[in-house]
N, C-alpha and C positions, 0 to 999 in steps of 0.2 A: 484292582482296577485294570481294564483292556487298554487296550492303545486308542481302540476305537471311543473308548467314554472317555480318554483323558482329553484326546484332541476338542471330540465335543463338547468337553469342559472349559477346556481353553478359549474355543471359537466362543463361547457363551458367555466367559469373559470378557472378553476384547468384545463383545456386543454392547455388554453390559457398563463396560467403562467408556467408550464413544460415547452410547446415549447421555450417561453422566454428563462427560462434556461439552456436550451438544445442548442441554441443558442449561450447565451452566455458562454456556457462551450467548445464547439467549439470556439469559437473566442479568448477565452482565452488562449488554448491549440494551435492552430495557432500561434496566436502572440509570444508566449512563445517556442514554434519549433523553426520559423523566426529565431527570435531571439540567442537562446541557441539551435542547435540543438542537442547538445553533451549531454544539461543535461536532455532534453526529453527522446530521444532514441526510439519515438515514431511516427506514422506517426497517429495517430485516437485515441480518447480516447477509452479503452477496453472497451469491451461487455456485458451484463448484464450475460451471459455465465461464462464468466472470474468470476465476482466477487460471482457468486455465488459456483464454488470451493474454490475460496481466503476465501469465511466466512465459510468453514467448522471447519477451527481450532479456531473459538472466539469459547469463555466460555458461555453456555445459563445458566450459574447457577452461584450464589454468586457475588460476587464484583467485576468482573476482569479491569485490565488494558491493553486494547490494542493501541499499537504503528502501524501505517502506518509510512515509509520512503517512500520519495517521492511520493503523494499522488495527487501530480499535479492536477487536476481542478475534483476530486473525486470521477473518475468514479467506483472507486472499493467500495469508503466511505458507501456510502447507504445500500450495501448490510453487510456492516459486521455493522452498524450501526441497523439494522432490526433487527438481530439474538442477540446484546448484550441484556442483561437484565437489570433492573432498579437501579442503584447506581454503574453502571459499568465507566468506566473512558476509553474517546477513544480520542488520540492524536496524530497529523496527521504534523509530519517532514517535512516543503519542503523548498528547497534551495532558490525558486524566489519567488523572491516580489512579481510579481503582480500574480502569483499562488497563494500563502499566503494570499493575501489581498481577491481574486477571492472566495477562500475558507470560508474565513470568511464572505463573506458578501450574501453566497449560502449555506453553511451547519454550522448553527449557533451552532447548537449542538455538532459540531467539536471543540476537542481543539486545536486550529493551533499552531504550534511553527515554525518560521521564522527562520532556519536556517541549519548547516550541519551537515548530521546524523552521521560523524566521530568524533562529537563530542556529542553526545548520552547523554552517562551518565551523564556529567554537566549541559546538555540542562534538562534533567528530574529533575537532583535534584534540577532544581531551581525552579521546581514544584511541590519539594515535592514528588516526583516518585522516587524511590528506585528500584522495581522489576516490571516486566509486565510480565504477561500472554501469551503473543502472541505478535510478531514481523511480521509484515506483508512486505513487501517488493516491491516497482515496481520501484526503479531503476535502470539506465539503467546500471549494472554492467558489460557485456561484452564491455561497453565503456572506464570503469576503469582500471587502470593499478594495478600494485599486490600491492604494497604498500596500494594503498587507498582503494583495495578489503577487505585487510587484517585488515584496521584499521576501515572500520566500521562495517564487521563482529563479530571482537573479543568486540567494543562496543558493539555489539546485543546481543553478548551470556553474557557478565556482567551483563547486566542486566535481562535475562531472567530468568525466576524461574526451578528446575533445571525439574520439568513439563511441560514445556511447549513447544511451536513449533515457530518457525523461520519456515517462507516460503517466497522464492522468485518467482518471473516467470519471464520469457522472452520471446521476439519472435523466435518460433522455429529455424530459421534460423540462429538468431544468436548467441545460443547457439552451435553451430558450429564453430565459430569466435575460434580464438586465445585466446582472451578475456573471451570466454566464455566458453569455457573448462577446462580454469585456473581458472573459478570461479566454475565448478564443482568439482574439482580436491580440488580447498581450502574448500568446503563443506563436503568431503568426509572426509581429516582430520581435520575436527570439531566435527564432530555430529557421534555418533554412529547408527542411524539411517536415510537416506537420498532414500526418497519416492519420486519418478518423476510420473507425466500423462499431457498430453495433451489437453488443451482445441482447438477443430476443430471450435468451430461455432464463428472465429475471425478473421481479415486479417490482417498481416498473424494469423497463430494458432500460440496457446501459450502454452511455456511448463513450470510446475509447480514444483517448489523443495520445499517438505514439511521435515522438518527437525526436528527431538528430539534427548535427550538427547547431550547435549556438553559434550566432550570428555575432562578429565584433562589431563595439558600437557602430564603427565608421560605415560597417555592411548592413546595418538595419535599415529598412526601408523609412 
């Protein structure tokens, strides 16, 4: 065999295993809709578009720890996985099992934790996780009602260091919603800082809430 057939062998490989996954990350993300569609909120795994404003706020320097909530079958994982740096720590919240399991058995260098992000901080410190760098965010919060906006928010900003960024996104449409104005409305008094733009190249488009500094009770409006 040449060098030239084994590369092309190679390249044909690595085509051929992407597609597999790509597959089965759709089928995943399906089943998992079917299924829950309340706790998707999604109708397509987001776009390499999306996740490449999601990984503006990781850390490219020093040891950070980045949290994903609901990270469903990883389509944002890769790109904020790209941009961490070496001794960095990335773990990735999601409600369902076989997301969880789907996750683990496709992005091995994911730290999965099987369970709900309203319970944040217990879930980290039994990892040893005290504070994170970055809180990334994709779920479907204009599905939640204010209680449970409110109790995994205020876990996000506990644990967040008082540097760092909380961002969420949704489908523009439904940040519109009921749901989804009241989650604007409870990020506005969080954060003293709350950044929006819009990713177009998605169906639908996505809009992004990048968020610093958490606001002490005394200082919220």
């Amino acid at each position: 065999m040449t060098a030239h057939q084994d590369h092309r062998d190679s390249r044909l490989g690595r085509t051929v295993r992407d597609a597999v996954g790509k597959f089965d990350e759709y089928r995943t993300f399906l089943t998992s809709a079917v299924h829950n569609p309340r706790m998707m909120g999604a109708a397509t795994p987001t776009s390499p578009a999306v996740a490449a404003v999601v990984s503006q706020v990781v850390p490219t320097t020093g040891e950070p720890v980045v949290v994903e909530l609901g990270p469903g079958t990883g389509s944002l994982s890769d790109g904020i996985h790209r941009r961490l740096p070496p001794g960095a720590r990335h773990l990735g919240v999601e409600l369902g099992a076989e997301l969880a399991t789907h996750l683990r058995r496709n992005k091995p260098w994911l730290e999965v934790v099987n369970g709900d992000a309203g319970e944040l901080t217990a879930l980290l410190a039994d990892r040893g996780v005290e504070r994170v760098d970055a809180v990334i965010s994709s779920i479907p919060w204009s599905l939640i009602d204010d209680a449970g906006q409110r109790r995994i928010l205020d876990q996000a900003v506990e644990v967040l260091v008082p540097h760092g960024a909380f961002t969420a996104l949704t489908y523009l449409p439904a940040s519109r919603s009921a749901g989804g104005k009241r989650f604007r409305e409870l990020l506005g008094g969080t954060f003293d800082e709350v950044l929006t733009s819009v990713t177009w190249l998605n169906a639908p488009p996505i809009l992004h809430y990048i968020c610093r500094r958490p606001l002490r009770p005394q200082e919220k409006p």
